[in-house]
ChimeraX commands (.cxc) that place a marker at each C-alpha (Angstrom):
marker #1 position -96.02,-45.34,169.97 radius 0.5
marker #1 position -92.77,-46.75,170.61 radius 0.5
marker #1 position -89.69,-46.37,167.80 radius 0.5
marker #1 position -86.09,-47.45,167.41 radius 0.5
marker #1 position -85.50,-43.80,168.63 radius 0.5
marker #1 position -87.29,-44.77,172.05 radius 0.5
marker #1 position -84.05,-47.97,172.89 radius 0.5
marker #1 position -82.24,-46.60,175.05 radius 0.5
marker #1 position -78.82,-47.80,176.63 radius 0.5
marker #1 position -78.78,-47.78,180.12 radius 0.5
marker #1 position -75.44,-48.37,182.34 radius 0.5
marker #1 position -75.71,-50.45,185.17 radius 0.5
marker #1 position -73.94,-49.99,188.46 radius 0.5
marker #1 position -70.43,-51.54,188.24 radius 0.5
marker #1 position -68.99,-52.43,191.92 radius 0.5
marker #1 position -65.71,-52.85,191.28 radius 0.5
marker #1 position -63.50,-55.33,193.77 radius 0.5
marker #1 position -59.87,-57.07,193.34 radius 0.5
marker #1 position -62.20,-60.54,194.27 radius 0.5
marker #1 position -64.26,-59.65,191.08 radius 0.5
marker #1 position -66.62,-56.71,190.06 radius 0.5
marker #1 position -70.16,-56.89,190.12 radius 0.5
marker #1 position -73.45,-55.41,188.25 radius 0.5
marker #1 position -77.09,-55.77,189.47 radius 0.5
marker #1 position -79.89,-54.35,188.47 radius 0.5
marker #1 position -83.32,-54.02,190.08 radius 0.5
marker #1 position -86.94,-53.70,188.49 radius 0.5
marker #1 position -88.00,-50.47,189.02 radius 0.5
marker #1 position -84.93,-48.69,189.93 radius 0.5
marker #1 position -82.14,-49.39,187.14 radius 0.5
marker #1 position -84.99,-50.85,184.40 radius 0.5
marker #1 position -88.60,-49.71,184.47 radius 0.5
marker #1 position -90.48,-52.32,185.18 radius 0.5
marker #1 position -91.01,-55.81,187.37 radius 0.5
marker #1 position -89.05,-58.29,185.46 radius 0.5
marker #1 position -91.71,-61.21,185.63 radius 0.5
marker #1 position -88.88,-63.79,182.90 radius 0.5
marker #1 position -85.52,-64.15,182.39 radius 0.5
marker #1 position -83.80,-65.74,180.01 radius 0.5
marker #1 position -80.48,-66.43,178.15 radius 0.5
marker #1 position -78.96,-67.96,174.94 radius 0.5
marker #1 position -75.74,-68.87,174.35 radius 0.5
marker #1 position -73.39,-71.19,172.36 radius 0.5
marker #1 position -75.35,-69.60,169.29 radius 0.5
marker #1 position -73.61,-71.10,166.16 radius 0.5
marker #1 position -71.56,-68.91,163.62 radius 0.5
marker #1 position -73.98,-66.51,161.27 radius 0.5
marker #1 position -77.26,-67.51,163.31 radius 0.5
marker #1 position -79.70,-65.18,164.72 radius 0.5
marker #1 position -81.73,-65.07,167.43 radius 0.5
marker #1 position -84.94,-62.80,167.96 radius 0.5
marker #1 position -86.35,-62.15,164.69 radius 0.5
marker #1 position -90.14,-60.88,166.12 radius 0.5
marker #1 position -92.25,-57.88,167.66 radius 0.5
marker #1 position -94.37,-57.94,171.01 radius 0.5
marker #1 position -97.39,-56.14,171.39 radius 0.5
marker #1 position -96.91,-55.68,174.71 radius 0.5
marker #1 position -93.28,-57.15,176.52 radius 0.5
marker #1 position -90.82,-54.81,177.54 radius 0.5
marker #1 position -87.28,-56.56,177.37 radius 0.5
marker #1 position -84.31,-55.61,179.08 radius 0.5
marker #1 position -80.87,-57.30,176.96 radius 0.5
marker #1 position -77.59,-57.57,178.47 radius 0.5
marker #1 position -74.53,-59.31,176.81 radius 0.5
marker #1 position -73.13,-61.00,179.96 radius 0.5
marker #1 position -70.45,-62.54,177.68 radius 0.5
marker #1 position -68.89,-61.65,174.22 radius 0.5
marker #1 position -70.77,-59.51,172.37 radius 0.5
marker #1 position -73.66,-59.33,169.58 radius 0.5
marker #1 position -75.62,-57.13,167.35 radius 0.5
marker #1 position -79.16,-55.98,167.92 radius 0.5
marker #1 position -81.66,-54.83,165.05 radius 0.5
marker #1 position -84.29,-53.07,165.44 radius 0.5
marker #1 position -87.30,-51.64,162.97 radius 0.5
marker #1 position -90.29,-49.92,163.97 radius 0.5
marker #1 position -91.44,-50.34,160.08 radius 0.5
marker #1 position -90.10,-46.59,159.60 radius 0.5
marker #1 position -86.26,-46.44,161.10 radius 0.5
marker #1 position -83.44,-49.23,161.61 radius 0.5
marker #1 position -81.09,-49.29,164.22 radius 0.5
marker #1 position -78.54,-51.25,165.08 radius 0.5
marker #1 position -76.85,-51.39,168.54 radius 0.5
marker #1 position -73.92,-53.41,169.67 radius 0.5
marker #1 position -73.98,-54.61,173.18 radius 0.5
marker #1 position -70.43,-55.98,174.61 radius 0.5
marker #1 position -70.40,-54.68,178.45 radius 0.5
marker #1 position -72.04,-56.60,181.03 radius 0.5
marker #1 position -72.56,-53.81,183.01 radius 0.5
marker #1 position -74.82,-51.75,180.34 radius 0.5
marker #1 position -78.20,-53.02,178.91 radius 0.5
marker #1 position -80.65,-52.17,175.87 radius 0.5
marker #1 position -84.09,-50.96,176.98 radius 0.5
marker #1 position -86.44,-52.08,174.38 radius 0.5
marker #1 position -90.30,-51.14,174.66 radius 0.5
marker #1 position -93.24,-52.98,172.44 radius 0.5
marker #1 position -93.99,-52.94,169.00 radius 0.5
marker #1 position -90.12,-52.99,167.65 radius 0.5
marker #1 position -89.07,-55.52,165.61 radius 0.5
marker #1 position -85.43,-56.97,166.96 radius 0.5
marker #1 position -83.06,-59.59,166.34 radius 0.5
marker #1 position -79.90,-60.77,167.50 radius 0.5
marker #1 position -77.32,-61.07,165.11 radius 0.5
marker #1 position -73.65,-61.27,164.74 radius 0.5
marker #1 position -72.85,-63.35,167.97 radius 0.5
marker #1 position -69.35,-63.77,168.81 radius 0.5
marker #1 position -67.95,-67.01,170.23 radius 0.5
marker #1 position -68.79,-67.62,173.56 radius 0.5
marker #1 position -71.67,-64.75,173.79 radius 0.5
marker #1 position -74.38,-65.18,176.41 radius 0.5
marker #1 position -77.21,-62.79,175.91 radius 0.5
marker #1 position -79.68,-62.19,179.25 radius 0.5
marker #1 position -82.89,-61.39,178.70 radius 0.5
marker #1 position -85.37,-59.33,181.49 radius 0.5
marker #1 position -88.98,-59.63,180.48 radius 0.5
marker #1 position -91.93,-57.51,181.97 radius 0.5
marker #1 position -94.38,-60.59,181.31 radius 0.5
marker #1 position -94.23,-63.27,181.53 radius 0.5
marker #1 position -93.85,-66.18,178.44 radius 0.5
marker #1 position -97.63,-65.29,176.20 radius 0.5
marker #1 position -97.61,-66.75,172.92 radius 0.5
marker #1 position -100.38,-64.18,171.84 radius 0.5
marker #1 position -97.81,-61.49,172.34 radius 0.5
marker #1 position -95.67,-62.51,169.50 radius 0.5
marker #1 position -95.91,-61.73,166.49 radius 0.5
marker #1 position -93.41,-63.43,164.33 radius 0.5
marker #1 position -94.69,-62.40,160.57 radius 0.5
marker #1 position -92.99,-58.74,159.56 radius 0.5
marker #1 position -96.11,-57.84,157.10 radius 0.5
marker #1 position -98.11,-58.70,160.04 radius 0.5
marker #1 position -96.17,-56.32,162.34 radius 0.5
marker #1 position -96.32,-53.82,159.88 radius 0.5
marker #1 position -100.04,-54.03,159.81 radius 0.5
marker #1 position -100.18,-53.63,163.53 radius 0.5
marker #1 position -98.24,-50.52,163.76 radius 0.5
marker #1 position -100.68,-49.10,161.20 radius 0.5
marker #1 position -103.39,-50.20,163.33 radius 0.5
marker #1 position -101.97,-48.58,166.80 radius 0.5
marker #1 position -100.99,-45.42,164.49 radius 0.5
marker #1 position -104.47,-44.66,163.49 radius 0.5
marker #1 position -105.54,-45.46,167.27 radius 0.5
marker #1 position -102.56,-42.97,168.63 radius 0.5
marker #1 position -103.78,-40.06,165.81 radius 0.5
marker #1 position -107.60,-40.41,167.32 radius 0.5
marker link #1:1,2 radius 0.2
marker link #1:2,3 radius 0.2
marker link #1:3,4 radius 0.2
marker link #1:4,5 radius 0.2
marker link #1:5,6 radius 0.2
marker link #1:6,7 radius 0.2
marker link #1:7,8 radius 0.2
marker link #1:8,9 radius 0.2
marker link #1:9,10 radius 0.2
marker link #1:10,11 radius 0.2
marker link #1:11,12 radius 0.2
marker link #1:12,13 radius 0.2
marker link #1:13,14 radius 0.2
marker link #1:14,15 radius 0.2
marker link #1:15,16 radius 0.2
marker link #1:16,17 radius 0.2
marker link #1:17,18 radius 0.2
marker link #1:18,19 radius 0.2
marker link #1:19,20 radius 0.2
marker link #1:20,21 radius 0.2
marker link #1:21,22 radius 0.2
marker link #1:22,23 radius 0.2
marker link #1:23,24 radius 0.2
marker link #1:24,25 radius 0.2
marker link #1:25,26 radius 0.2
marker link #1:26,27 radius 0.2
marker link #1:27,28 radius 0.2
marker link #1:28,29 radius 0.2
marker link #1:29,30 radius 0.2
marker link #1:30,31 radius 0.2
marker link #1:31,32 radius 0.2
marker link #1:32,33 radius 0.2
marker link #1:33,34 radius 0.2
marker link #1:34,35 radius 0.2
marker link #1:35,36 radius 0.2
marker link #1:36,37 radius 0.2
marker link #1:37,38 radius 0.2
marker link #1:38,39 radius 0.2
marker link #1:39,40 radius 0.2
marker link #1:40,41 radius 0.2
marker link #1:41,42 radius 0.2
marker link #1:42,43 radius 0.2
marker link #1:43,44 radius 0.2
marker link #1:44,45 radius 0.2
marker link #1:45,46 radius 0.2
marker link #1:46,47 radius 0.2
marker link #1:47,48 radius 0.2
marker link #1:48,49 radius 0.2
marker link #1:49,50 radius 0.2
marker link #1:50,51 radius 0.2
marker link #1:51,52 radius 0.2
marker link #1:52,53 radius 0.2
marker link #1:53,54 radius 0.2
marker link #1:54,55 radius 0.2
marker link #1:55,56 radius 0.2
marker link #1:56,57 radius 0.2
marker link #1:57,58 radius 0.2
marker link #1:58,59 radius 0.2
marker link #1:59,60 radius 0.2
marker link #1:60,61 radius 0.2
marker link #1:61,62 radius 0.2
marker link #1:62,63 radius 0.2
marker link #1:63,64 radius 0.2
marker link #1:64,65 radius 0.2
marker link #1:65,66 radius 0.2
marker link #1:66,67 radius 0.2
marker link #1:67,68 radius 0.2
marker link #1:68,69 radius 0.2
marker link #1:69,70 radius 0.2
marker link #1:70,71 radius 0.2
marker link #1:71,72 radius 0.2
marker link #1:72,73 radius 0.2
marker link #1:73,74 radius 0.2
marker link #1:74,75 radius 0.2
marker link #1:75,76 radius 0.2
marker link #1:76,77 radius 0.2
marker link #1:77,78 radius 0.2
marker link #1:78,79 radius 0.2
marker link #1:79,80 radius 0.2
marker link #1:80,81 radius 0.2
marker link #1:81,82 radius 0.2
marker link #1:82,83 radius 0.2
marker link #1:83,84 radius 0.2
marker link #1:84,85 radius 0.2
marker link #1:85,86 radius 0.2
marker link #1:86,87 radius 0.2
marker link #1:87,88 radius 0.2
marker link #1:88,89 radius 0.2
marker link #1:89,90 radius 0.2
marker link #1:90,91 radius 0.2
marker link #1:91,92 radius 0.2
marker link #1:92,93 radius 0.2
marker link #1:93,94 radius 0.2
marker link #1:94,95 radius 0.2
marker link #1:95,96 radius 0.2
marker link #1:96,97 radius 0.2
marker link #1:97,98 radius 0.2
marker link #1:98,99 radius 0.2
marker link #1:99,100 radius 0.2
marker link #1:100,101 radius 0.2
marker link #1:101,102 radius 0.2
marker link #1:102,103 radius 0.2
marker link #1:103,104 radius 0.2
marker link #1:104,105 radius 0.2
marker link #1:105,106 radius 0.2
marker link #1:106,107 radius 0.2
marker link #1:107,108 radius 0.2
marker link #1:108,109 radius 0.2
marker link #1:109,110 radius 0.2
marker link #1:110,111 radius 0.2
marker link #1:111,112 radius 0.2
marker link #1:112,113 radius 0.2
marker link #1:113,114 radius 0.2
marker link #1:114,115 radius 0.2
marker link #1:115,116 radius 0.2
marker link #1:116,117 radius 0.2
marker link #1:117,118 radius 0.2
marker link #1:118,119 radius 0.2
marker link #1:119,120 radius 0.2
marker link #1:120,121 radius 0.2
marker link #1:121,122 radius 0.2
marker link #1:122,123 radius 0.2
marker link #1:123,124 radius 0.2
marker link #1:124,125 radius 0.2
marker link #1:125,126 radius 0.2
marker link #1:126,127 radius 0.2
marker link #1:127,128 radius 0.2
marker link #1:128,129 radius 0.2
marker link #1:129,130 radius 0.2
marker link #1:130,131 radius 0.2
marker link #1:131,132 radius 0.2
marker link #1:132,133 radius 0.2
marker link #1:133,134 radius 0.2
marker link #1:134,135 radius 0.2
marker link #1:135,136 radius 0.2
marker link #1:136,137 radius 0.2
marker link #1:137,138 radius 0.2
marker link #1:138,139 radius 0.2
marker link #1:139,140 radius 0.2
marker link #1:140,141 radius 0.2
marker link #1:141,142 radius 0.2
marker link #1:142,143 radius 0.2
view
């Protein structure tokens, strides 16, 4: 079962050139998986958040192209919080954690690599209920 101890930053190559550096990354090589979505948020307002939700399944991939923000994470046991500012180093986050985005600072743009595509059925956006769950895929991991 996946915890908070399980994110893991990873650093992205950095090509560095007078014209302008560059990162990439590549599904299966950098990150572990086919990134099937992408997607970004920015011009977040002062003291919003963004996230605030489990999947059962999605592995995400977060980069702060811009600026910087906060990341929280719970696996209903451990919190952990991780600040991403370098757009050439991402947060590997597996299923089953709980994360939001928090703490944005002005101008932040946060990318987003998904392993699945968009499935409301992988969401679940109630903490008791993602409590529950993890009990659930506990007592399936322990038989």
């Amino acid at each position: 079962m996946k915890t908070v101890s399980n994110a893991q930053i990873i650093n992205l190559p950095k090509i560095c050139d007078p014209r302008g550096n560059l990162t990439v990354v590549e599904g299966l090589k950098e990150i572990p998986f086919t990134v099937a979505r992408a997607f970004w948020t920015y011009d977040v307002p002062g003291g919003e958040s963004r996230g605030g939700h489990a999947h059962k399944e999605l592995w995400e991939f977060i980069v702060a192209l811009s600026g910087s923000f906060t990341v929280k994470l719970d696996d209903g046991i451990e919190k952990r919080e991780i600040t991403l500012k370098y757009p050439y180093q991402g947060l590997l986050l597996g299923p089953t954690i709980w994360r939001s985005l928090e703490d944005f600072s002005s101008g932040a743009v946060a990318l987003v690599l998904c392993s699945h595509r968009y499935d409301p059925d992988d969401y679940i956006y109630d903490y008791d209920e993602f409590i529950e769950f993890r009990k659930i895929l506990k007592q399936t991991d322990d038989e």
